[in-house]
C-alpha positions as CSV (number, residue, x, y, z in Angstrom):
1,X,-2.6,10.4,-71.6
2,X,-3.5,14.6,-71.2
3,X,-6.8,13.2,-74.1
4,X,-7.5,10.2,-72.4
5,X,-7.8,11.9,-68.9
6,X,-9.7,15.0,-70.1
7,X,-12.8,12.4,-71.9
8,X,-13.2,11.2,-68.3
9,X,-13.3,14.3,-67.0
10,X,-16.3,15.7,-69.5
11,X,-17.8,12.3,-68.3
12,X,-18.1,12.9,-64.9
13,X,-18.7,16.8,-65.3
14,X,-22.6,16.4,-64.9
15,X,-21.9,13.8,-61.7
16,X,-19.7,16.7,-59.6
17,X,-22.2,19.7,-61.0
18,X,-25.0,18.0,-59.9
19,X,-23.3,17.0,-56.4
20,X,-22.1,20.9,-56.0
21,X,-25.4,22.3,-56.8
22,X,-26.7,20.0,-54.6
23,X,-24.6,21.2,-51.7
24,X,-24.9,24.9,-53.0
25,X,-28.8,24.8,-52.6
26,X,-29.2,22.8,-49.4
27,X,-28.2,23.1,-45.8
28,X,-26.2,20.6,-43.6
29,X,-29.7,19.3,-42.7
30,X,-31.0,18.4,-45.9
31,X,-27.0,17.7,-47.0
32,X,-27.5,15.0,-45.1
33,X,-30.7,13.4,-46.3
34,X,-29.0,13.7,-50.1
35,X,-25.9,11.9,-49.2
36,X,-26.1,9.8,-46.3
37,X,-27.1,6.4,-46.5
38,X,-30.1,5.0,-45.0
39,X,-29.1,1.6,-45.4
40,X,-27.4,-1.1,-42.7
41,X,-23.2,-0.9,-42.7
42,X,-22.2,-4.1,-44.4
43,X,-19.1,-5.5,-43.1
44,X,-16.5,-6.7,-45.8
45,X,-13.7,-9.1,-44.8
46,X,-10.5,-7.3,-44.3
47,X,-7.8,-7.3,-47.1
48,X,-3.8,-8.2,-46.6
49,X,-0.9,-7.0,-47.5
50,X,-0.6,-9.7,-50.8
51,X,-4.2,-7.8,-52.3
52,X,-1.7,-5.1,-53.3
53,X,1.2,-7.0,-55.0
54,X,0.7,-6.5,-58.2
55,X,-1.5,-3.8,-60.4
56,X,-5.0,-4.3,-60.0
57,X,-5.8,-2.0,-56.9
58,X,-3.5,0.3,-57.9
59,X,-4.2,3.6,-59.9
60,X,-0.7,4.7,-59.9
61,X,2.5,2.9,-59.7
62,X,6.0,2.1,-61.4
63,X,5.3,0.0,-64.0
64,X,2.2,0.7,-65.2
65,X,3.5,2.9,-67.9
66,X,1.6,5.1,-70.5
67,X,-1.6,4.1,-67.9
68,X,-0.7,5.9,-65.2
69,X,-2.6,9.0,-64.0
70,X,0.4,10.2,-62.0
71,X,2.5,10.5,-64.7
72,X,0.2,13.3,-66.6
73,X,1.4,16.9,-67.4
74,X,0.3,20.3,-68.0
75,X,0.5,21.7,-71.5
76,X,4.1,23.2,-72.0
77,X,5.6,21.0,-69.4
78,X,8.0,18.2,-70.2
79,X,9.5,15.9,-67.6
80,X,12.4,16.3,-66.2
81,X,15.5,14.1,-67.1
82,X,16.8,14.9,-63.3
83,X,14.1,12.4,-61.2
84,X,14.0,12.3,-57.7
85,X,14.6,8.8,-55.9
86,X,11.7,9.3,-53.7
87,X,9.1,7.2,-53.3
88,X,5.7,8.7,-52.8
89,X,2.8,7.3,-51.5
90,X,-0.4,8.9,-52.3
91,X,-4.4,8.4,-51.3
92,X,-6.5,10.0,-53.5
93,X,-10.1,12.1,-52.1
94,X,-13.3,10.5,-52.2
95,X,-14.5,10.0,-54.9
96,X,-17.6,8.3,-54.3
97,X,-20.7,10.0,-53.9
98,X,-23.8,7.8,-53.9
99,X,-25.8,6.6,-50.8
100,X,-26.8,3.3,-51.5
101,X,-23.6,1.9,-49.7
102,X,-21.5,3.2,-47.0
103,X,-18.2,2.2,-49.1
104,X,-17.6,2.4,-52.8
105,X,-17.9,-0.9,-54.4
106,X,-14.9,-2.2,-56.4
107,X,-16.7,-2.3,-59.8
108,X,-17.8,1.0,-59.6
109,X,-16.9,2.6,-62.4
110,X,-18.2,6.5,-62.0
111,X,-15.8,6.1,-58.4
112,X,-13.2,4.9,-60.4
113,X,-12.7,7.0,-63.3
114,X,-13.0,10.4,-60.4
115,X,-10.5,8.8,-58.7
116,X,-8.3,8.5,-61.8
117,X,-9.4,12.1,-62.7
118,X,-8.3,13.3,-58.9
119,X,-5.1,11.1,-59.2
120,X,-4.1,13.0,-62.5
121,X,-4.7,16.0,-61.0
122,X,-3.4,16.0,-57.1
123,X,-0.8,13.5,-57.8
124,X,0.9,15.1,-60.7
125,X,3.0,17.7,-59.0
126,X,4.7,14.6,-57.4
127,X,6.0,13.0,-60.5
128,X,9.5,14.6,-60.7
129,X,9.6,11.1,-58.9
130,X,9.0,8.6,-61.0
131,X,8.2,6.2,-58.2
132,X,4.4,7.4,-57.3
133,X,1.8,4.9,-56.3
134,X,-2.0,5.4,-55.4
135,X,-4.1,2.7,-54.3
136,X,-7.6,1.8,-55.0
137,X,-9.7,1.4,-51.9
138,X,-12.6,1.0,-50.2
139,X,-13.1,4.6,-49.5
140,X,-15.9,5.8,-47.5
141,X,-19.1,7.3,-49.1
142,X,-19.1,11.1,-48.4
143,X,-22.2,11.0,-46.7
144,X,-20.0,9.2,-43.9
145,X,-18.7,13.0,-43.3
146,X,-21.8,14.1,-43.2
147,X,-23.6,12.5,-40.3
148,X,-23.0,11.5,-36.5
149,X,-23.9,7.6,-37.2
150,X,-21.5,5.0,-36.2
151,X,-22.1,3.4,-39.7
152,X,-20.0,6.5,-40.9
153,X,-17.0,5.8,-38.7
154,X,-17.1,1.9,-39.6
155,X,-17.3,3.0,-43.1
156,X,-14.1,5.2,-42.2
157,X,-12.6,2.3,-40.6
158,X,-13.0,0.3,-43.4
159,X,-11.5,2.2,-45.6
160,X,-8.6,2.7,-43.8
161,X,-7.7,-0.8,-43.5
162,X,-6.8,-0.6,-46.9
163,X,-5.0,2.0,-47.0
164,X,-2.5,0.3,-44.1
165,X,-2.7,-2.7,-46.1
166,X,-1.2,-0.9,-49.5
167,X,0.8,1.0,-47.3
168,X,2.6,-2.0,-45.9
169,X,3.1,-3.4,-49.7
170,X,4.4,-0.3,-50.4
171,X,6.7,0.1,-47.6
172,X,8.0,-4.1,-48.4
173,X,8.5,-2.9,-51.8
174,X,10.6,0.2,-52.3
175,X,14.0,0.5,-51.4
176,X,14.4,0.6,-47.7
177,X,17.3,3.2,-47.9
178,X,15.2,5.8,-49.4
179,X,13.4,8.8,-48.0
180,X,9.5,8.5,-48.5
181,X,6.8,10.9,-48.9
182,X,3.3,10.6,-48.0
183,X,0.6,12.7,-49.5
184,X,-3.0,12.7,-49.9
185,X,-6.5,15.4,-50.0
186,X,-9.5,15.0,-48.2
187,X,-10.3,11.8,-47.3
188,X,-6.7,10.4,-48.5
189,X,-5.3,12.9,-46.1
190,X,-7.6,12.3,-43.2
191,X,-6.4,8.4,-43.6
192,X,-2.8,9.5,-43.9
193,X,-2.8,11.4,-40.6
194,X,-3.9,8.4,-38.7
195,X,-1.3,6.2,-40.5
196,X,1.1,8.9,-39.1
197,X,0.1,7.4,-35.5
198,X,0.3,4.1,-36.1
199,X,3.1,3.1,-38.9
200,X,5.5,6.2,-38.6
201,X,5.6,7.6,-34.7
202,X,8.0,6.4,-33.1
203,X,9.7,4.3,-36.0
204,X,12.3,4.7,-38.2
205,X,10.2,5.3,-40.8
206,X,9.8,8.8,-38.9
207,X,14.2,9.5,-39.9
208,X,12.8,8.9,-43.8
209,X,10.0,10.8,-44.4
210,X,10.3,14.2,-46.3
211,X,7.3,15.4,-45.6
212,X,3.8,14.5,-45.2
213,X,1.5,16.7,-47.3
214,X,-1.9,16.0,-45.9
215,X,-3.9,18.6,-48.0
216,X,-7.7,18.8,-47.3
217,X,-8.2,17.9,-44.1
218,X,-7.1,19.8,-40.6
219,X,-4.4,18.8,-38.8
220,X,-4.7,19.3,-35.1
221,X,-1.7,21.0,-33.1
222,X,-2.4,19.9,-29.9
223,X,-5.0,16.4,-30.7
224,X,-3.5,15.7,-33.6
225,X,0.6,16.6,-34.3
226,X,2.2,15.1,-31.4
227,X,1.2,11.9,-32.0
228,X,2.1,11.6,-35.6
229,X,6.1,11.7,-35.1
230,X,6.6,14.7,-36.8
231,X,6.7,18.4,-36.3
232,X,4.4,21.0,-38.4
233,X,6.9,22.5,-41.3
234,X,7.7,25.8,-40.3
235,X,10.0,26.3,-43.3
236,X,10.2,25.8,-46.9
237,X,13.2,23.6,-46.0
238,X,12.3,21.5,-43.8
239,X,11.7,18.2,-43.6
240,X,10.3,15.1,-41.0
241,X,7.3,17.7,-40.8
242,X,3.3,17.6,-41.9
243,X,2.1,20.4,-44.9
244,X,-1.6,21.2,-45.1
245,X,-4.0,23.8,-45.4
246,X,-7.1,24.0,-46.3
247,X,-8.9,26.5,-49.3
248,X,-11.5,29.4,-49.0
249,X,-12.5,32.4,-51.1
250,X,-13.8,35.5,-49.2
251,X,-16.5,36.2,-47.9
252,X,-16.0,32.2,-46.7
253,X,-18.6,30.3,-44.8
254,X,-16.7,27.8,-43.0
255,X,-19.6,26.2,-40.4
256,X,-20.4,22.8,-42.4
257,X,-16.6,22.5,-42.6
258,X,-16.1,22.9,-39.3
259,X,-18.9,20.6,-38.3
260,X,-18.0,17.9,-40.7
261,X,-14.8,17.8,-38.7
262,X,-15.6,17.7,-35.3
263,X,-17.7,14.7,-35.9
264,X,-14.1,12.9,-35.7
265,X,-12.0,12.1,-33.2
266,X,-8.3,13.5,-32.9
267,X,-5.4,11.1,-32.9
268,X,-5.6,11.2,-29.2
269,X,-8.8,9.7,-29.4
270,X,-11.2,12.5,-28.5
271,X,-13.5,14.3,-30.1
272,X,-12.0,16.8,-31.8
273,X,-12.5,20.5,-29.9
274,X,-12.4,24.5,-31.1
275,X,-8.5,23.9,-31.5
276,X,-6.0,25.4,-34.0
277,X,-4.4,23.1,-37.1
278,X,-2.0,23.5,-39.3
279,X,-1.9,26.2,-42.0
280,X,0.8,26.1,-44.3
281,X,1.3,28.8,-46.7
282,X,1.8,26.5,-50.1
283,X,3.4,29.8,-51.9
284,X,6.1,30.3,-49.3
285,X,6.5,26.6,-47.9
286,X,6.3,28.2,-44.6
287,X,3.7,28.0,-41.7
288,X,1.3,30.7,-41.4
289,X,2.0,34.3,-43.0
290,X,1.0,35.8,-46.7
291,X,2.0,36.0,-49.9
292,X,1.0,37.8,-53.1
293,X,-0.3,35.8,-56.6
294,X,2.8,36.8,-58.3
295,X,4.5,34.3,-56.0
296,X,2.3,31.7,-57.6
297,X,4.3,29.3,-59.7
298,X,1.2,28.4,-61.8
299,X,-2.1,27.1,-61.5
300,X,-3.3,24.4,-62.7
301,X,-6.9,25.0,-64.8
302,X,-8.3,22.5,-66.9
303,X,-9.8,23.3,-70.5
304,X,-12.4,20.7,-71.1
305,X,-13.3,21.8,-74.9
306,X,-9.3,21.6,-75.4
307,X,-8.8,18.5,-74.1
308,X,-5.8,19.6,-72.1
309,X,-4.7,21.2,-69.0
310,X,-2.7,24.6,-68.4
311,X,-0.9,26.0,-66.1
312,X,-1.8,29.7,-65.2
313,X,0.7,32.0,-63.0
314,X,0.4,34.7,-60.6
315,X,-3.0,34.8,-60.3
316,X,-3.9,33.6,-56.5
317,X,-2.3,34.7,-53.6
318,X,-2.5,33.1,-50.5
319,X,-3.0,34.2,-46.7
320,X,-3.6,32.1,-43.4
321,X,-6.2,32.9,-41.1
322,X,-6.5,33.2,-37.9
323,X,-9.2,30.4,-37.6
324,X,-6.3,28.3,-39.9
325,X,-8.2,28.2,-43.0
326,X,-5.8,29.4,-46.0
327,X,-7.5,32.3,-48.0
328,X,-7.2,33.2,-51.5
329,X,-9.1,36.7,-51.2
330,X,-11.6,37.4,-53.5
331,X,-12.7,34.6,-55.7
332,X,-10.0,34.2,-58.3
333,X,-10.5,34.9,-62.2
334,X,-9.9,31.6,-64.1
335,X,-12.5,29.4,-65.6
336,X,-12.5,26.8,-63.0
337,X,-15.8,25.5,-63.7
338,X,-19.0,25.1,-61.3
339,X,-17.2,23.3,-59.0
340,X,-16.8,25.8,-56.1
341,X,-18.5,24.2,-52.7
342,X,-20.4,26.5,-50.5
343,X,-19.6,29.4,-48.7
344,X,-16.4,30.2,-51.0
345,X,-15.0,26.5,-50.3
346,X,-12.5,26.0,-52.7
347,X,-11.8,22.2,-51.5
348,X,-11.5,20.3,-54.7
349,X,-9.0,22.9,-55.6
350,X,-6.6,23.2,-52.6
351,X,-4.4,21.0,-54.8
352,X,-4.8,22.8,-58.4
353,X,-4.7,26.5,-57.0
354,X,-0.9,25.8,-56.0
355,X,0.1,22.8,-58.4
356,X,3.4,24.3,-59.4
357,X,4.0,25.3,-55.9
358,X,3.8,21.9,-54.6
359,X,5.8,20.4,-57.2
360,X,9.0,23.2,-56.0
361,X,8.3,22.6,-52.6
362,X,8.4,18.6,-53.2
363,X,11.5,19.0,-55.2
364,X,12.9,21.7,-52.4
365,X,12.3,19.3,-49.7
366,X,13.9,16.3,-51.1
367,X,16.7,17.9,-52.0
368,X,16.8,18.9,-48.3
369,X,16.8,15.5,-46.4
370,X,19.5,14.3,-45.1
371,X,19.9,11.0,-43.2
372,X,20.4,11.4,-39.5
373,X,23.7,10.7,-38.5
């Protein structure tokens, strides 16, 4: 599986260099012209809960076996005969670059092997539960974060209708007496958040859940987390609470961020303001605060020559900002390949930085939970 995953990656390595140095060399402006599509918004039928019953439109599930991205470890690092009974539902980042169409088809295969790639990678810390599944969906294009168009909120609607629709299967499928998990980056988290609202608040889904680790994308304290049902974790304990943070280097530019942001609206419907989100501290499981790199567990770095992926400790620390963007300090020392966004944006590896981090504080928190009484 490790050789298998690491040929798709040297596959795709020109696709993401070209689409960094593309946003390394251009401003929002001319960001936009690269990736957002000129064409009309097609509408595509909606798809039910029975799309997702068996394996097809899933990357990740039980059952799949030795074909399952989620399943993938680092060098040196066996599974674990202790598994969690957790299920975890996970939605990967976009993965989908092109401007001819607002959302990814189905047959595309580039999308789909990155999505793959982004499941082995993001989803992996996870798997001390056997019981992981990632959908395939319709996911938006990323020029749909890029521009003020409606077409790039229908696009985002779209794709979220999947998302509730494998959600749903998931939900009929696993045992109904089990604690959940949700996680996702990016775009997977900026779908989760909303699913928050509308399958969780207020439910009794809200007494199962773990956590929620929506990684990526900002979580709005006032707009955004009282609507979702479930409190920001404020301790590496906790659990019925939201993770997240999001990854710079310093200096960090964070204006196209920002921007790309505030072009959504909050859960409470409006446009999203200069408010404060989430930042949780992924080396200490708490909100907020600092940490040094020799508090990091290991991060994950890839060697594409090797074929295989390692995991490197203490050597990124971690610190929330004031403006809630977690920072790394100074660019860290690892061969992480030309994958860095602008401005010291370390967004594809808000994940990877703190992969054996996640996979304590997953383990921590389940452990945790406790039904209510």
């Amino acid at each position: 599986m490790a050789r298998k995953f690491l040929y798709i990656v040297a596959g795709i390595t020109v696709l993401i260099i070209a689409v960094m140095l593309a946003l390394r060399l251009w401003s929002s402006e001319l960001s936009e012209i690269a990736f957002v599509p000129e064409a009309e918004f097609t509408p595509q039928p909606a798809i039910g809960i029975d799309t997702y019953a068996g394996y097809d439109r899933w990357i990740a599930r039980p059952g799949k076996g030795a074909d399952d991205p989620a399943m993938w470890l680092p060098d040196g690092l066996e599974g674990d005969a202790d598994a969690l009974a957790v299920p975890v539902f996970f939605v990967h980042p976009t993965s989908y670059f092109e401007k001819a169409k607002w959302n990814a088809p189905e047959d595309d295969k580039p999308s789909r092997d990155l999505a793959e790639l982004f499941v082995q990678g993001m989803a992996s810390p996870f798997n001390k539960s056997l019981n992981v599944w990632a959908p395939r969906y319709r996911q938006a294009t990323i020029g749909a974060f890029l521009t003020d168009k409606p077409e790039g909120t229908r696009a985002l609607d779209l794709a979220y209708g999947d998302v509730l629709a494998a959600f749903d299967s998931f939900i009929a499928t696993v045992d109904p007496a089990k604690p959940l998990v949700l996680a996702g980056h990016s775009q997977g988290a900026y779908h989760l958040r909303r699913l928050l609202r509308d399958r969780v608040a207020g439910t009794s889904l809200a007494q199962r859940m773990v956590a929620a680790y929506l990684i990526g994308w900002p979580v709005a304290v006032e707009q955004d987390l009282p609507r979702t049902g479930l409190g920001a974790c404020e301790g590496p304990e906790q659990t019925r609470c939201i993770v997240s943070w999001l990854t710079v280097a310093e200096p960090a530019e964070t204006e196209m961020l920002v921007r790309a942001w505030k072009r959504r609206q909050g859960l409470d419907g409006k446009q999203l303001k200069d408010a404060a989100f989430i930042c949780t501290n992924p080396l200490t499981g708490g909100r907020g605060g600092e940490a040094p790199a020799d508090d990091n567990l290991g991060t994950l770095v890839p060697n594409i020559v090797a074929k295989t992926g390692t995991l490197v400790p203490g050597k990124v620390g971690a610190r929330c900002r004031e403006d809630g963007f977690l920072s790394i300090g100074n660019p860290p020392l690892l061969e992480l390949g030309p994958y860095v966004m602008p401005g010291n944006d370390y967004h594809l590896f808000d994940v990877t930085l703190f992969w054996a981090n996640l996979r304590a504080d997953f383990v921590r928190r389940a452990k945790a939970w406790q039904p209510l009484q």
